[in-house]
C-alpha positions as CSV (number, residue, x, y, z in Angstrom):
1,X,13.1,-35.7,-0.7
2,X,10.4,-33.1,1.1
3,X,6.7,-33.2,-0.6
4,X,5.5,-29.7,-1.3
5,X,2.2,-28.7,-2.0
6,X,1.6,-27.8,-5.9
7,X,-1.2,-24.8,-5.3
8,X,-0.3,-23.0,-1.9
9,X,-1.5,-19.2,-0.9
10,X,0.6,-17.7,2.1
11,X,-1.8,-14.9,3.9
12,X,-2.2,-12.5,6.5
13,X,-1.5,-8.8,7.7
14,X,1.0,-6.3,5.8
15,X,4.6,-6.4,7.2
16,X,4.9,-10.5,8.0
17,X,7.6,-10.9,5.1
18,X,4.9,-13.2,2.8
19,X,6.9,-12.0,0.1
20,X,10.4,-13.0,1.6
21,X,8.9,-16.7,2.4
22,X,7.9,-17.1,-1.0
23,X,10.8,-16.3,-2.5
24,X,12.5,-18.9,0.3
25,X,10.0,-21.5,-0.6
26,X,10.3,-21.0,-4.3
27,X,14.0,-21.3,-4.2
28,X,13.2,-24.8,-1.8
29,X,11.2,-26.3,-4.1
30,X,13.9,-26.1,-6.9
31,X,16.1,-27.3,-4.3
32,X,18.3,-24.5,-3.8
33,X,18.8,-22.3,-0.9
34,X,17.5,-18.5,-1.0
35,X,21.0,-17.0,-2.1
36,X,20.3,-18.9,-5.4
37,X,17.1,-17.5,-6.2
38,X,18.2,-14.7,-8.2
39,X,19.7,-17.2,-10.0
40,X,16.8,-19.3,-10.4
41,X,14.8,-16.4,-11.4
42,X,17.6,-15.3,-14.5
43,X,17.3,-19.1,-15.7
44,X,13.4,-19.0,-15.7
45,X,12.9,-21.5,-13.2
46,X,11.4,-18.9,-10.7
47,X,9.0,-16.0,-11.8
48,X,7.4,-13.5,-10.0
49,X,3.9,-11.4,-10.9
50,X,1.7,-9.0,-9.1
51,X,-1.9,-9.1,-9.6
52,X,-4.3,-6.3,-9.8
53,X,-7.5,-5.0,-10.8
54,X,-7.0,-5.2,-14.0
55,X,-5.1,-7.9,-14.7
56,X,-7.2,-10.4,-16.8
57,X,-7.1,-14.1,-19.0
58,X,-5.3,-12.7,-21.8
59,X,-2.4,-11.3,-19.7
60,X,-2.0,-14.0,-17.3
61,X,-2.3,-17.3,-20.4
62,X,-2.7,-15.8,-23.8
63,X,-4.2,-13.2,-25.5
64,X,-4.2,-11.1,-28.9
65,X,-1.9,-8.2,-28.6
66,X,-1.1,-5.2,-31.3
67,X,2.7,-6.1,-32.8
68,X,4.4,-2.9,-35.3
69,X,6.2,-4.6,-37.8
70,X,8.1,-2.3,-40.7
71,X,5.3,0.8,-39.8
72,X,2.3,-1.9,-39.8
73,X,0.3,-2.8,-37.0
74,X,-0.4,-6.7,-37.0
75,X,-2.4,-8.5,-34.0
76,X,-0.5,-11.6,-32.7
77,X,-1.3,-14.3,-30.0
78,X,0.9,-13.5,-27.5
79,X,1.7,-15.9,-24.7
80,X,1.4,-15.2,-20.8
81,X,3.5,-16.1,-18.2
82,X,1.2,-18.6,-17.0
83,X,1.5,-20.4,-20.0
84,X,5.4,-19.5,-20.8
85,X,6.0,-21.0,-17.1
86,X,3.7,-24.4,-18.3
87,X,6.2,-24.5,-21.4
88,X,9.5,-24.1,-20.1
89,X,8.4,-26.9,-17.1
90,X,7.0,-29.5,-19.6
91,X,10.3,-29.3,-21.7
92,X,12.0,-29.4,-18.4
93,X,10.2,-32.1,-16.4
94,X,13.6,-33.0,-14.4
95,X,13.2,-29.7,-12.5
96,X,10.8,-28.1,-10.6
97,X,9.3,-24.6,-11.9
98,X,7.6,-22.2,-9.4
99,X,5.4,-19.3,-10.5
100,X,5.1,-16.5,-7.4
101,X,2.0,-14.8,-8.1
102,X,2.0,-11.9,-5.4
103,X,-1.5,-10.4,-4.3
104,X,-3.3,-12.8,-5.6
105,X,-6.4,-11.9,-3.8
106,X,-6.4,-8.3,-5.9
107,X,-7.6,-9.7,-9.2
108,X,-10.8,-11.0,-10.4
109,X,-9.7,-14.8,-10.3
110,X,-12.8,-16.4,-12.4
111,X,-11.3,-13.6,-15.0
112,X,-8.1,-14.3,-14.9
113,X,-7.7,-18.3,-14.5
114,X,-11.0,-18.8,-16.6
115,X,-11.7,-22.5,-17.5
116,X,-7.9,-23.8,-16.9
117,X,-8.8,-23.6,-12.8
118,X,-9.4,-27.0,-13.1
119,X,-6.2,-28.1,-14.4
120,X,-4.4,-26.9,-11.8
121,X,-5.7,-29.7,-9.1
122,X,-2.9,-32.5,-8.9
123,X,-4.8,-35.0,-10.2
124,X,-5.3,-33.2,-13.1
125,X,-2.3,-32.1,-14.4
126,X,-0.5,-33.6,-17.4
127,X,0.5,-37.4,-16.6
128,X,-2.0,-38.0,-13.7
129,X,-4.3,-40.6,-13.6
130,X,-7.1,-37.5,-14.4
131,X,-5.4,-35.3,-16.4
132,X,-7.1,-33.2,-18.4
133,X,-6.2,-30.3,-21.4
134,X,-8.3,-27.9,-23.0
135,X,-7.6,-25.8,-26.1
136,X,-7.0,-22.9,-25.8
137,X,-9.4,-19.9,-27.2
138,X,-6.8,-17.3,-29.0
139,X,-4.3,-19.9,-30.4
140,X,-6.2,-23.5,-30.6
141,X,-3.5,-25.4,-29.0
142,X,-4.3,-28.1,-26.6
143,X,-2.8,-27.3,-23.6
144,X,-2.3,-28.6,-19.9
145,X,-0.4,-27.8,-17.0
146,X,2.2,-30.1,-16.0
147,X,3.2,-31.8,-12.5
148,X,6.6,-30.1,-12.1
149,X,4.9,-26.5,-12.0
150,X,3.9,-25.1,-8.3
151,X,2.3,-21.9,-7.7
152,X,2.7,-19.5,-4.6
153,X,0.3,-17.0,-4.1
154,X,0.4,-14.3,-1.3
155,X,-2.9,-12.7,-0.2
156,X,-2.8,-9.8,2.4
157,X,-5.7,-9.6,4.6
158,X,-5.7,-6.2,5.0
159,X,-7.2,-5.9,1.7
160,X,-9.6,-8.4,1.2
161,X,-11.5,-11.7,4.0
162,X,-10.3,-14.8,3.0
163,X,-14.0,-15.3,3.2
164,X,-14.5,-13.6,0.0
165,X,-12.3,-15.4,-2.4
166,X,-13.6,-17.0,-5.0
167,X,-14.6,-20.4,-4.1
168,X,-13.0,-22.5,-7.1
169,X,-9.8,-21.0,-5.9
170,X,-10.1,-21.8,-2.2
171,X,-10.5,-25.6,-3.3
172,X,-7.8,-25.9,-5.1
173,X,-4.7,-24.1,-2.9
174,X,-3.5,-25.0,0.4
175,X,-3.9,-21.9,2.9
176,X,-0.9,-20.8,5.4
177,X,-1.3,-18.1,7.6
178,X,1.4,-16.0,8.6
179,X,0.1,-13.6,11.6
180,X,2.7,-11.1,13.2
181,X,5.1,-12.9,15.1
182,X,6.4,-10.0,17.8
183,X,8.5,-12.6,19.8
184,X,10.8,-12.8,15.8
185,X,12.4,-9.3,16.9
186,X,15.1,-10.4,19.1
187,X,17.9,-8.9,20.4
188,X,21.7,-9.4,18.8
189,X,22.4,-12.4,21.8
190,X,18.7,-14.2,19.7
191,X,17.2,-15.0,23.1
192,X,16.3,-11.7,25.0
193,X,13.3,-9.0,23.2
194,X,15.3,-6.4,21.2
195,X,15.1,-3.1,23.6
196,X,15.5,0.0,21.6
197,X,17.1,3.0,24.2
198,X,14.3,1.9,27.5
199,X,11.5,0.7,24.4
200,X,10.5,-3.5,24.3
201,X,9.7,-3.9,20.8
202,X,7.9,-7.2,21.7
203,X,5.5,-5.3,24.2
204,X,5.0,-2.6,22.1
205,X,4.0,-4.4,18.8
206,X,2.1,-7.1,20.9
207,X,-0.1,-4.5,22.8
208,X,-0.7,-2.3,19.6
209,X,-1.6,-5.3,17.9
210,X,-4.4,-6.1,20.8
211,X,-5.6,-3.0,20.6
212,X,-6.4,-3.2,16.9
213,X,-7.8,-6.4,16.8
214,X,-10.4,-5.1,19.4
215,X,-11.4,-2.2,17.8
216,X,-11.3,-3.9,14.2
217,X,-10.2,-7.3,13.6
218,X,-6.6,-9.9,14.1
219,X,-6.4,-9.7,10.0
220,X,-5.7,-5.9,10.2
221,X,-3.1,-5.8,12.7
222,X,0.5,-5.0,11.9
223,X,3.1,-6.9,11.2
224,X,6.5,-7.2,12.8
225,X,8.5,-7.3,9.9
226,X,8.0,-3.4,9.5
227,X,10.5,-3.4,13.1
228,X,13.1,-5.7,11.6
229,X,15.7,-3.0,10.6
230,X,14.7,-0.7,14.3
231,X,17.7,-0.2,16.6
232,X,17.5,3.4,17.3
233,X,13.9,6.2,18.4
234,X,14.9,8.0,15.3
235,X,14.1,4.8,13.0
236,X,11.1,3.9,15.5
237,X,9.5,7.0,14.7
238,X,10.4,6.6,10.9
239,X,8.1,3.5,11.5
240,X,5.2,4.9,13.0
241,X,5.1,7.8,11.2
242,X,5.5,6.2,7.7
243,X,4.1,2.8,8.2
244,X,2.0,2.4,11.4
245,X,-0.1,5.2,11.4
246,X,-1.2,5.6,7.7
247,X,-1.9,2.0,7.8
248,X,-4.2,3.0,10.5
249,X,-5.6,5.9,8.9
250,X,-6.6,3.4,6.1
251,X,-8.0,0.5,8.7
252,X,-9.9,3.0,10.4
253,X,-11.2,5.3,7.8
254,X,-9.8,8.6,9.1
255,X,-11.8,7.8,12.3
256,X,-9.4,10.1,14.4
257,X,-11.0,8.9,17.4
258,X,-10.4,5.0,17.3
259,X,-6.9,5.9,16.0
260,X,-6.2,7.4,19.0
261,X,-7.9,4.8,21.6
262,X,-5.2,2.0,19.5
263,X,-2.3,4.7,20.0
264,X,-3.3,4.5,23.6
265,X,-3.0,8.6,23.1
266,X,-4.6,10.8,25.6
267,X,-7.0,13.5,24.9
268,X,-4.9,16.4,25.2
269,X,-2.1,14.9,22.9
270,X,1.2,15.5,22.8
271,X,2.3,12.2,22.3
272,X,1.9,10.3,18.5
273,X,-0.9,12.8,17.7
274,X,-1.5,16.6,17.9
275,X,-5.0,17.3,19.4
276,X,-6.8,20.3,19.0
277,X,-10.2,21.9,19.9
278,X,-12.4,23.3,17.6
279,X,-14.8,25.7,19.2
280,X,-18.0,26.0,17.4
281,X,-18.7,28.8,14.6
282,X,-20.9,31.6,16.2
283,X,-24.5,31.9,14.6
284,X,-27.3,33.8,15.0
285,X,-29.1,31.4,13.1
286,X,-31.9,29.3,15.4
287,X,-30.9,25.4,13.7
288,X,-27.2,26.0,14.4
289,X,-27.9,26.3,18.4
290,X,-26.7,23.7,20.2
291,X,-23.1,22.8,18.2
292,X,-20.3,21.3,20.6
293,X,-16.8,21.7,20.4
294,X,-14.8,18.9,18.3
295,X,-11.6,18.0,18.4
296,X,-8.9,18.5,15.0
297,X,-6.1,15.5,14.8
298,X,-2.7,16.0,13.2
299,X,0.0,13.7,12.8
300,X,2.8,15.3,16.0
301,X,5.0,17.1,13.6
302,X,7.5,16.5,16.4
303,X,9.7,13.4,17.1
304,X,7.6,11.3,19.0
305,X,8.4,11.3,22.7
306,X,9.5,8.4,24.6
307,X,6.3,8.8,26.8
308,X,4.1,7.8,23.6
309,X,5.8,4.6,22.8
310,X,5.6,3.4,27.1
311,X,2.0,4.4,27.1
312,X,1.2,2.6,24.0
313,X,3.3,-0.7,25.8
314,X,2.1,0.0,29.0
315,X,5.6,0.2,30.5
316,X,5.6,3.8,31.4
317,X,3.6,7.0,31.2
318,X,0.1,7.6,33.0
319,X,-2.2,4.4,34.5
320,X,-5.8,4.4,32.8
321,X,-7.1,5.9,36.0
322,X,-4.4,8.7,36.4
323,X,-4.8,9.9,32.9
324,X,-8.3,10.2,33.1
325,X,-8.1,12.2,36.3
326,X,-5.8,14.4,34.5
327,X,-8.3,14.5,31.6
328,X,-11.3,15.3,33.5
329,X,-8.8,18.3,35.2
């Protein structure tokens, strides 16, 4: 029978189907294949929550909540799905639970887990040689967390370091990184790169991807995931202009400059971006001598060439040193 880990968090870029892993995982550990997770999910073996800013203690174990009863408001303890999971798995111990907790990295943790972080090390769970329950603040129940309960968390990098997690949580989960895996997009034969009409997905995902992590970092690149469902410019370009470039937009802080350099656009444009010069305003005034002419950046409202996808994977279009030639004419 495999071992699995009972705290794990899967991380890294948007795009490197986390979430689908997970959910494959989850449905492992209850020793079932992925088809049966919907399944698993309908008998309460599997759940699945999102965490956000917001979310806090009394949503994730229990809390006091407002309850209308016959036109009267009454405030009941109401439990969360942390501790509904911890329920259903303790009358269950013959099966394995799984709790997916989905951006895990978005919430205040300390807030959220409060003083039942420490119950969730192995050793300390109900029937270890250290176990250890507390009772709880809104109801006064003793409670624990019992062996046959794993959590899976997913953390995206793009939206918070790893370095900045809170520390009781980083000692207690198991870490797996899952980086963008260009070589994954194969062709229908599973061997050969997929080519899209002349354009190597591999090459072009593995050179925009070195081009961010110089100009940022590898935890902001892009994953390949957003290329599974590609096979034709029309839904390449659906990519690029729904996913790609706002997600550089975001990484780069609307610096249309560095957005460009990881295009591998040149300064006229004409390819992913439209480029426009902006003279400067004419003044009579003495402190607005000396203003230079900028350059205004719009998304190309037009399909995006073939040219812009072989520049960007260095296939095709102009060498460094013929573009700049044709820049500096």
């Amino acid at each position: 029978m495999a071992i699995y880990i009972q705290n794990k968090i899967v991380y890294g870029p948007p795009g490197t189907g986390k979430t689908y892993i997970v959910s494959e995982k989850a449905a492992s550990i209850c020793n079932k294949k992925r088809s049966d997770y919907p399944e698993l999910v309908k008998q309460g073996r599997i759940a699945f929550i999102t965490f956000h800013q917001s979310y806090s203690y009394e949503d994730f174990v229990e809390g006091i909540r407002p309850v209308t009863k016959d036109g009267v408001v009454k405030y009941e303890v109401r439990q969360g799905i942390f501790r509904q999971m911890c329920d259903r798995a303790e009358k269950d111990l013959d099966n394995n639970y799984v709790l997916i907790i989905d951006e895990i990295n978005r919430a205040n943790i300390s807030k959220v887990f409060g003083e039942l972080i420490t119950l969730l090390e192995p050793d300390k769970r109900l029937g270890a040689d250290n176990a250890i329950q507390v009772v709880l603040p809104y109801s006064g129940d003793t409670f624990g967390v019992p062996k046959n309960l794993y959590l899976i968390g997913t953390m995206n990098t793009a939206d918070r370091s790893i370095a900045l997690l809170d520390t009781a949580l980083r000692r207690r989960f198991e870490f797996v990184e899952m980086m963008p895996a260009p070589s994954a997009l194969k062709a229908e034969d599973g061997v050969s790169d997929r080519v899209v009409e002349g354009i190597n997905l591999v090459t072009l995902l593995t050179t925009l991807n070195r081009n961010i992590e110089y100009l940022y970092d590898r935890d902001h690149t892009i994953g390949h995931a957003f290329f599974w469902d590609v096979d034709s410019l029309m839904k390449l370009d659906a990519v690029f202009r729904f996913k790609v470039i706002p997600l550089l937009q975001e990484y780069f802080y609307e610096d249309w400059a560095k957005i460009a350099v990881a295009l591998n656009e040149p300064q006229q444009g004409g390819g992913f971006l439209k480029i426009d010069s902006i003279e400067p305003p004419v003044s009579t005034w003495r402190q607005d001598v000396g203003y230079e002419a900028k350059s205004s950046y719009r998304v190309n409202p037009q399909q995006f060439p073939d040219e812009a996808y072989r520049r960007l994977s260095g296939n095709g279009g102009l060498t460094a040193v013929a573009e700049a030639q044709q820049d500096a004419g």
